[in-house]
KESELUM-546843 format. One record per residue: residue number from 1; residue in one letter; x negated, z negated, y of N, C-alpha, C, O, CB in turn. Coordinates in nm, 2 decimals, decimal comma. Glycine has a CB too. Layout:
N
> NUM; A; X; Z; Y; X; Z; Y; X; Z; Y; X; Z; Y; X; Z; Y;
...
//
This chain:
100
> 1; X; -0,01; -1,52; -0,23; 0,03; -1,42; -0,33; 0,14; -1,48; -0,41; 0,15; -1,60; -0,45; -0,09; -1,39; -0,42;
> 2; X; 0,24; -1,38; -0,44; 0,39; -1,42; -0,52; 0,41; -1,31; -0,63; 0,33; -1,24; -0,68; 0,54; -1,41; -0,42;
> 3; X; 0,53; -1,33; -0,64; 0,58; -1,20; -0,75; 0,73; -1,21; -0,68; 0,79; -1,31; -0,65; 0,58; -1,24; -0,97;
> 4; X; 0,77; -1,04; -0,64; 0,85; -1,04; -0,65; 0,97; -0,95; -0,73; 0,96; -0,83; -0,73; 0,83; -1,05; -0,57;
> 5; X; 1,07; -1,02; -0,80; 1,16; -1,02; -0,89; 1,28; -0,91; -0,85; 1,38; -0,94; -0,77; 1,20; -1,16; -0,92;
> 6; X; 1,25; -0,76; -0,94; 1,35; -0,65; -0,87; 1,44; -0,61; -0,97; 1,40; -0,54; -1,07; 1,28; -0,52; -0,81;
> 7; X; 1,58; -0,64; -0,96; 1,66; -0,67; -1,07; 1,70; -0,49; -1,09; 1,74; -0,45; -1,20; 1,80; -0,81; -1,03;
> 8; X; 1,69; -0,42; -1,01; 1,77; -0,30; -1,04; 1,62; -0,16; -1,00; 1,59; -0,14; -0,88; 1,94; -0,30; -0,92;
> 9; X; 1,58; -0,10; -1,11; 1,52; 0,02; -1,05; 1,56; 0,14; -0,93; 1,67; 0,19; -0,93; 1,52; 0,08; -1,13;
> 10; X; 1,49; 0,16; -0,88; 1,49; 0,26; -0,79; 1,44; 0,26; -0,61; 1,34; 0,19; -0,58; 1,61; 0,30; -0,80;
> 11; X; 1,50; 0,32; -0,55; 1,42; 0,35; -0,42; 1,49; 0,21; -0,31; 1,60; 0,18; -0,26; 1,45; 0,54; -0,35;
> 12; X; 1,32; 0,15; -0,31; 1,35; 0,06; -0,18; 1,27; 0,09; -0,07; 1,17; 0,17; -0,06; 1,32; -0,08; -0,20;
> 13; X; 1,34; 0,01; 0,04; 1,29; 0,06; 0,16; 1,25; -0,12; 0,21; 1,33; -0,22; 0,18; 1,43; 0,17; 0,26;
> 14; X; 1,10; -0,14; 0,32; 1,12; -0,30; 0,39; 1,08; -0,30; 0,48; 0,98; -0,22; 0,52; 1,07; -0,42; 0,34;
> 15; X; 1,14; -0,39; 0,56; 1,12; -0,42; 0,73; 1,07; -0,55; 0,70; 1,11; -0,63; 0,62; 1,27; -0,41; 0,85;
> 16; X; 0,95; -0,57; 0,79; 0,90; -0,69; 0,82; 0,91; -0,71; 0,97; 0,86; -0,62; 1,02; 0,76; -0,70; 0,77;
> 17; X; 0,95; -0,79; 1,04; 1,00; -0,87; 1,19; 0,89; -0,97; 1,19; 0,87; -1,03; 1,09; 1,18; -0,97; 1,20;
> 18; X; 0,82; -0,98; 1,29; 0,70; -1,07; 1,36; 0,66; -1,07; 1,49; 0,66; -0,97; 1,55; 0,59; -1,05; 1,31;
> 19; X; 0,62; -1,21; 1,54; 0,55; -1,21; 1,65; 0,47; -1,36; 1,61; 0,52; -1,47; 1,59; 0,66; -1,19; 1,80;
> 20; X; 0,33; -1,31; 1,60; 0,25; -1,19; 1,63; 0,26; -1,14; 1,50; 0,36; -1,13; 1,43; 0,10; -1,20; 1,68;
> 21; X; 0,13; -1,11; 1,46; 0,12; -1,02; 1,35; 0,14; -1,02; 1,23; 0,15; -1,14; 1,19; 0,03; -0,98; 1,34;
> 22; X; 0,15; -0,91; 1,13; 0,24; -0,92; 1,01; 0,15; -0,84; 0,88; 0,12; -0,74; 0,95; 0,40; -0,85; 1,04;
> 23; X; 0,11; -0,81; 0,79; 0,08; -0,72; 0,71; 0,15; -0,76; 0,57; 0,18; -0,87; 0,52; -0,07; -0,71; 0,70;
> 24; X; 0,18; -0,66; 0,53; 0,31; -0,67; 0,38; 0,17; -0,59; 0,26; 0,09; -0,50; 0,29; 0,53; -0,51; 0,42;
> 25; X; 0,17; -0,62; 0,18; 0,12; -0,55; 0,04; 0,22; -0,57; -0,05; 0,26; -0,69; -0,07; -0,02; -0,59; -0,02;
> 26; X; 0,26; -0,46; -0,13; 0,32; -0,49; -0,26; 0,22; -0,38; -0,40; 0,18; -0,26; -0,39; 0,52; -0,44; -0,24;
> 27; X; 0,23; -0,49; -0,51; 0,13; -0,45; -0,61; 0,01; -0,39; -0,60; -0,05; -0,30; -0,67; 0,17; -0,38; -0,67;
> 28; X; -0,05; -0,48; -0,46; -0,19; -0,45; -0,44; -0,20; -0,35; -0,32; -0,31; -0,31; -0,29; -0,26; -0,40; -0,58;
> 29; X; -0,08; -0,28; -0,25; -0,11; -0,18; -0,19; -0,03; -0,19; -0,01; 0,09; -0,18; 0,02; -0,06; -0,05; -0,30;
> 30; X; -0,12; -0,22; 0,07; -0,07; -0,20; 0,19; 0,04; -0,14; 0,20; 0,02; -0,02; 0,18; -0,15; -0,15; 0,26;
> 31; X; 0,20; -0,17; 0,24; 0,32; -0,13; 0,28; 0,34; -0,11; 0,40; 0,37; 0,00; 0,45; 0,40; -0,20; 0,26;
> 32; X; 0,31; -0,22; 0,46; 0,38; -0,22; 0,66; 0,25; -0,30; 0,70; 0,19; -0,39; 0,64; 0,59; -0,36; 0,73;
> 33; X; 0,22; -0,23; 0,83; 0,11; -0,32; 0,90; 0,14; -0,31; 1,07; 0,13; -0,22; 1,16; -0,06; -0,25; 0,85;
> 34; X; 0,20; -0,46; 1,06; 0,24; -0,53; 1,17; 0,19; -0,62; 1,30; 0,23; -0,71; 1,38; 0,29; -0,57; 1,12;
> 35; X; 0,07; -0,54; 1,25; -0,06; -0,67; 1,30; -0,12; -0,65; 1,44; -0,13; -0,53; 1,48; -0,23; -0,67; 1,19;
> 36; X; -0,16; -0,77; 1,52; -0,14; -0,73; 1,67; -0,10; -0,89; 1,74; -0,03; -0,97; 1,68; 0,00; -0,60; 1,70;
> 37; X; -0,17; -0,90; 1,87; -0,02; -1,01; 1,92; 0,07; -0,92; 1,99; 0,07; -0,81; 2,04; -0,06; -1,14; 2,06;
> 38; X; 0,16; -0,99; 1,96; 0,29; -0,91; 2,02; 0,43; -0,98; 2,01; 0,45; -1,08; 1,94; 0,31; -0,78; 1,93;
> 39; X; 0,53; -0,94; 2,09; 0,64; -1,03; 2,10; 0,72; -0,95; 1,97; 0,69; -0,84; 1,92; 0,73; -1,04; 2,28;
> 40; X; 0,81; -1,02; 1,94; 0,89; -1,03; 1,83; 0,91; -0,88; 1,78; 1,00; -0,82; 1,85; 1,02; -1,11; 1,86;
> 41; X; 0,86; -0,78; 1,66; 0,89; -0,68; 1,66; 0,91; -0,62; 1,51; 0,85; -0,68; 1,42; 0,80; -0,63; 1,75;
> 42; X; 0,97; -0,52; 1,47; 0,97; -0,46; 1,33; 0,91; -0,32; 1,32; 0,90; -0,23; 1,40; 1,11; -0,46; 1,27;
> 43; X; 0,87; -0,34; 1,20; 0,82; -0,21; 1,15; 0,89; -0,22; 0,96; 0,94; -0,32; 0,90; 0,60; -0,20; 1,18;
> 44; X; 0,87; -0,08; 0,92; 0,97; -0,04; 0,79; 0,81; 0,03; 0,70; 0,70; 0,08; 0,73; 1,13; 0,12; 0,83;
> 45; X; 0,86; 0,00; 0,60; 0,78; 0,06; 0,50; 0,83; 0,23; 0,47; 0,93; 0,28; 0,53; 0,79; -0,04; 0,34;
> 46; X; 0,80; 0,26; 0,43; 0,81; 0,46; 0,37; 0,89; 0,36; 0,22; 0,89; 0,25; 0,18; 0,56; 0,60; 0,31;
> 47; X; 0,97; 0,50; 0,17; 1,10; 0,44; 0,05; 0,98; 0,45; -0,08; 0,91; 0,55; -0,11; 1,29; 0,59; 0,02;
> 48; X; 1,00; 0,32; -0,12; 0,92; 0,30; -0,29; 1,00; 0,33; -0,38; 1,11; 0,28; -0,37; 0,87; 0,15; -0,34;
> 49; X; 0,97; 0,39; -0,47; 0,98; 0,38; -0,63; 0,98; 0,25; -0,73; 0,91; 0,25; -0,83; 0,88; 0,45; -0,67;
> 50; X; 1,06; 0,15; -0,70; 1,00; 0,04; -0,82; 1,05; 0,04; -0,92; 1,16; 0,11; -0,91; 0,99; -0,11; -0,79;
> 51; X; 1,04; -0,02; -1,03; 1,08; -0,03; -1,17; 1,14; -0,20; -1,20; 1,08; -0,30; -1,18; 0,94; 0,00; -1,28;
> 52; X; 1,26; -0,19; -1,25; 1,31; -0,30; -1,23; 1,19; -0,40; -1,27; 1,10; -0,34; -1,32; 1,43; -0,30; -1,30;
> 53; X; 1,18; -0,57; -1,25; 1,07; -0,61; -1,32; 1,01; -0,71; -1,20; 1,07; -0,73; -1,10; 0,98; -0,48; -1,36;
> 54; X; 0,85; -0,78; -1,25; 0,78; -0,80; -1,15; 0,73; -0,73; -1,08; 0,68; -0,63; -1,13; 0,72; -0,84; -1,17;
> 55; X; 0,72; -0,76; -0,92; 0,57; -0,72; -0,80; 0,49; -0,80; -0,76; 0,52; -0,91; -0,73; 0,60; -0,68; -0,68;
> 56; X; 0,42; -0,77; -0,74; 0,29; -0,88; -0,72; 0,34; -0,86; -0,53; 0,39; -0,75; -0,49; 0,06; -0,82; -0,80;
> 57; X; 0,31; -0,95; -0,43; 0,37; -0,96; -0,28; 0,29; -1,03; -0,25; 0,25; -1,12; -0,32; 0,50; -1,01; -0,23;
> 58; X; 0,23; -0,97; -0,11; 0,18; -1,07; -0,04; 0,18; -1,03; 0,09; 0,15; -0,91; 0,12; 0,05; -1,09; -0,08;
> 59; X; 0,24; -1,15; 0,21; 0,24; -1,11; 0,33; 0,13; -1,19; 0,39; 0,07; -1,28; 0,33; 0,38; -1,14; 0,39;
> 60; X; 0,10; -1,16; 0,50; -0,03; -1,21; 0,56; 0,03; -1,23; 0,72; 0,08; -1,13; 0,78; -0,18; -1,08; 0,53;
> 61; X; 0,03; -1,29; 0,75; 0,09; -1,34; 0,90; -0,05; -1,44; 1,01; -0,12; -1,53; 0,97; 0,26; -1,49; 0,86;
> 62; X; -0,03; -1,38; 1,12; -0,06; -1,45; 1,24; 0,00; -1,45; 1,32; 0,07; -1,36; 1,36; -0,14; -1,43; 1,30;
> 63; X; -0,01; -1,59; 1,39; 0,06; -1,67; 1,46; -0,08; -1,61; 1,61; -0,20; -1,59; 1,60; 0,07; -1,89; 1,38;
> 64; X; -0,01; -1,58; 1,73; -0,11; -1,54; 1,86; -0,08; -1,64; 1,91; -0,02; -1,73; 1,86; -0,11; -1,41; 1,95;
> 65; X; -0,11; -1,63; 2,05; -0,13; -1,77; 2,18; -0,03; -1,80; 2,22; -0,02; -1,91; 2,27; -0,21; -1,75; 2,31;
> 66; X; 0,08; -1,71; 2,23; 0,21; -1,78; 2,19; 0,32; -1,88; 2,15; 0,33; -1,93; 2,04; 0,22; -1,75; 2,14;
> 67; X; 0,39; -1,92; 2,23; 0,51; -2,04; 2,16; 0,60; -1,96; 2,09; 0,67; -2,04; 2,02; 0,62; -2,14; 2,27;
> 68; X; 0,65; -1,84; 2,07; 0,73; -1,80; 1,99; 0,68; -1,75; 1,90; 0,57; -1,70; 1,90; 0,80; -1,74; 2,02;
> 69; X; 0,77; -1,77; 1,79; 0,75; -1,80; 1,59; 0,82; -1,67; 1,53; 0,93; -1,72; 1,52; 0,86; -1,97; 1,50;
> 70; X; 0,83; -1,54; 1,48; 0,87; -1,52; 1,44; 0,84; -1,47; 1,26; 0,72; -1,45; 1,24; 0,90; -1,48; 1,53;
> 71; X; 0,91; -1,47; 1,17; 0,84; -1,37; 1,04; 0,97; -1,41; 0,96; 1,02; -1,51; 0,92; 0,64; -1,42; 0,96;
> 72; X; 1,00; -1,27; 0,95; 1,13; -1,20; 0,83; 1,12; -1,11; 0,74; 1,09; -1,01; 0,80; 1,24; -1,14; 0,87;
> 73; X; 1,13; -1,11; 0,66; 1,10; -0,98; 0,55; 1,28; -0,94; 0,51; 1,38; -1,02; 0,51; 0,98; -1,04; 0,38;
> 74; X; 1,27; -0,82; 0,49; 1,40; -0,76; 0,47; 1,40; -0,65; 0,37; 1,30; -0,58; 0,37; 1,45; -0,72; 0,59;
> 75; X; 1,51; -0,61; 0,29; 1,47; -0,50; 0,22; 1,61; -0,42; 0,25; 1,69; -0,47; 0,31; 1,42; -0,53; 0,06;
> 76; X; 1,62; -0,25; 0,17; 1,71; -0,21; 0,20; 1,73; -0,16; 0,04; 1,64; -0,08; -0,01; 1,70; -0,12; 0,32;
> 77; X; 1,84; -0,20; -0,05; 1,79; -0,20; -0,20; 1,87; -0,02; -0,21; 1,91; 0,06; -0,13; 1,86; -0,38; -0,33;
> 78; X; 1,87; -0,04; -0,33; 1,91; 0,11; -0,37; 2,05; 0,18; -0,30; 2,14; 0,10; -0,28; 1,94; 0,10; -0,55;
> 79; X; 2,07; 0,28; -0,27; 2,22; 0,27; -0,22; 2,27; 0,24; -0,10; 2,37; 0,28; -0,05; 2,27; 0,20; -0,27;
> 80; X; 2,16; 0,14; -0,06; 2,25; 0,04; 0,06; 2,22; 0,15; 0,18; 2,17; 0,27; 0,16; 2,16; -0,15; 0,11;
> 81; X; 2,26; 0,10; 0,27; 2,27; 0,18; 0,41; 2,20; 0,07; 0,51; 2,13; 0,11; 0,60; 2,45; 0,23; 0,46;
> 82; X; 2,21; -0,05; 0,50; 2,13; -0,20; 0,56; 2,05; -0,23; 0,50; 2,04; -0,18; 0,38; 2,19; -0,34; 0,58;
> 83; X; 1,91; -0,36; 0,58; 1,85; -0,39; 0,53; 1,94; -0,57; 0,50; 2,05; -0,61; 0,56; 1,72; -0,35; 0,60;
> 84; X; 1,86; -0,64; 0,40; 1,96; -0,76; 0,44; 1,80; -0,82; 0,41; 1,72; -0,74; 0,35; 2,13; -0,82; 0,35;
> 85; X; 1,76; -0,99; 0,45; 1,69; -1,05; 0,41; 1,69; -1,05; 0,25; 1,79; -1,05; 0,18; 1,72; -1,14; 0,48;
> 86; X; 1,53; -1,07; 0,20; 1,48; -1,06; 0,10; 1,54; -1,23; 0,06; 1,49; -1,33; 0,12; 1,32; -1,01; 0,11;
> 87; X; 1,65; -1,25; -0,03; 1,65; -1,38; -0,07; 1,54; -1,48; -0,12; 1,43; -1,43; -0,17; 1,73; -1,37; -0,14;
> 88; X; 1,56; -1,59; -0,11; 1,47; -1,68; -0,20; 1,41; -1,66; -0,35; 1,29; -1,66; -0,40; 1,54; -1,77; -0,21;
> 89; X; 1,55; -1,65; -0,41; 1,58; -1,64; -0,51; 1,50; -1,50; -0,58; 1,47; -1,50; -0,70; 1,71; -1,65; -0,51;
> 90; X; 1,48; -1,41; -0,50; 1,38; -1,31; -0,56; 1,23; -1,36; -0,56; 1,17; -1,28; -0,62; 1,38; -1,18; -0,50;
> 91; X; 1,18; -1,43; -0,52; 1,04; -1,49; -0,51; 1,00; -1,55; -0,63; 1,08; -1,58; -0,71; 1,03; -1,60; -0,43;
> 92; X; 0,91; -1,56; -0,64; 0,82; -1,65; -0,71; 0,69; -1,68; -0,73; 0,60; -1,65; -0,82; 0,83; -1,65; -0,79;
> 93; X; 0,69; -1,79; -0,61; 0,54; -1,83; -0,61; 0,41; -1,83; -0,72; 0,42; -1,89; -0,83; 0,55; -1,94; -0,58;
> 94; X; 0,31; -1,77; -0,69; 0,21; -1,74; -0,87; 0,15; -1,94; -0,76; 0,11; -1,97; -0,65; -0,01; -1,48; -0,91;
> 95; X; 0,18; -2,04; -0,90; 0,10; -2,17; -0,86; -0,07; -2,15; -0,88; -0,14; -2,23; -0,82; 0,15; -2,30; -0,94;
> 96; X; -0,10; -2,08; -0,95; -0,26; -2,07; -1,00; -0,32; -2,04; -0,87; -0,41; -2,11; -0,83; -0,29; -1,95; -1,13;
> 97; X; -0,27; -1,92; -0,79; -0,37; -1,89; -0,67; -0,35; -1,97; -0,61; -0,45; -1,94; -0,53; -0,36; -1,78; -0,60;
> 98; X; -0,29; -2,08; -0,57; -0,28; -2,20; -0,47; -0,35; -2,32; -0,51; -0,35; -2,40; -0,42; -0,13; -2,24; -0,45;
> 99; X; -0,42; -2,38; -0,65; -0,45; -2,50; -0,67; -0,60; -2,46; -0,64; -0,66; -2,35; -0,64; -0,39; -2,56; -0,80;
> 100; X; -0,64; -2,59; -0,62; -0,79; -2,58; -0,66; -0,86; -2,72; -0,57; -0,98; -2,75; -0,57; -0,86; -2,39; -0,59;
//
C-alpha cells in the first residue's frame, strides 16, 4: 500500500502491463484486474475523476511458472492522448503498513 501524489485535477485514465497477474486498486476500489497466468499483457482502467492531492494505491502482482517478469503501471493524465509510465516521483510509500 502507497499514496499516490496527483498534481493536477481531472480525468485519468491506467494501464497496468503483466505477466502473470496484476490487480490495481486506487482509494480502496478495484481499477484493472489483470489477474491470471499469462504472457505479458495490458489492460486499462475506465477514465477517473481525481482531485488533485493524495491516493491511497495498491498493486497486487503474481509472478506464474514462468521465467518472464513483467509489471508496469502507466497513466494517461489529463489531456494527454498517451499513456507514459507512472514516475517514481509520484509515489509514496505509507512505511507504517510495512514495519512490524
Amino acid at each position: 500500500m502507497g499514496t499516490l501524489r496527483v498534481a493536477e485535477a481531472g480525468e485519468y485514465r491506467f494501464r497496468v502491463t503483466s505477466d502473470d497477474g496484476s490487480i490495481v486498486y486506487l482509494n480502496g476500489n478495484q481499477i484493472i484486474d489483470n489477474d491470471g497466468i499469462h504472457g505479458a499483457s495490458s489492460k486499462t482502467s475506465k477514465v477517473l475523476k481525481l482531485n488533485a492531492g493524495s491516493h491511497a494505491i495498491r498493486v497486487d502482482y503474481f509472478q506464474g511458472p514462468r521465467y518472464q517478469i513483467a509489471l508496469q503501471l502507466e497513466w494517461k493524465l489529463p489531456g494527454a492522448n498517451t499513456y507514459v509510465v507512472v514516475p517514481p516521483e509520484a509515489f509514496e510509500r505509507d512505511l507504517a503498513a510495512h514495519e512490524g
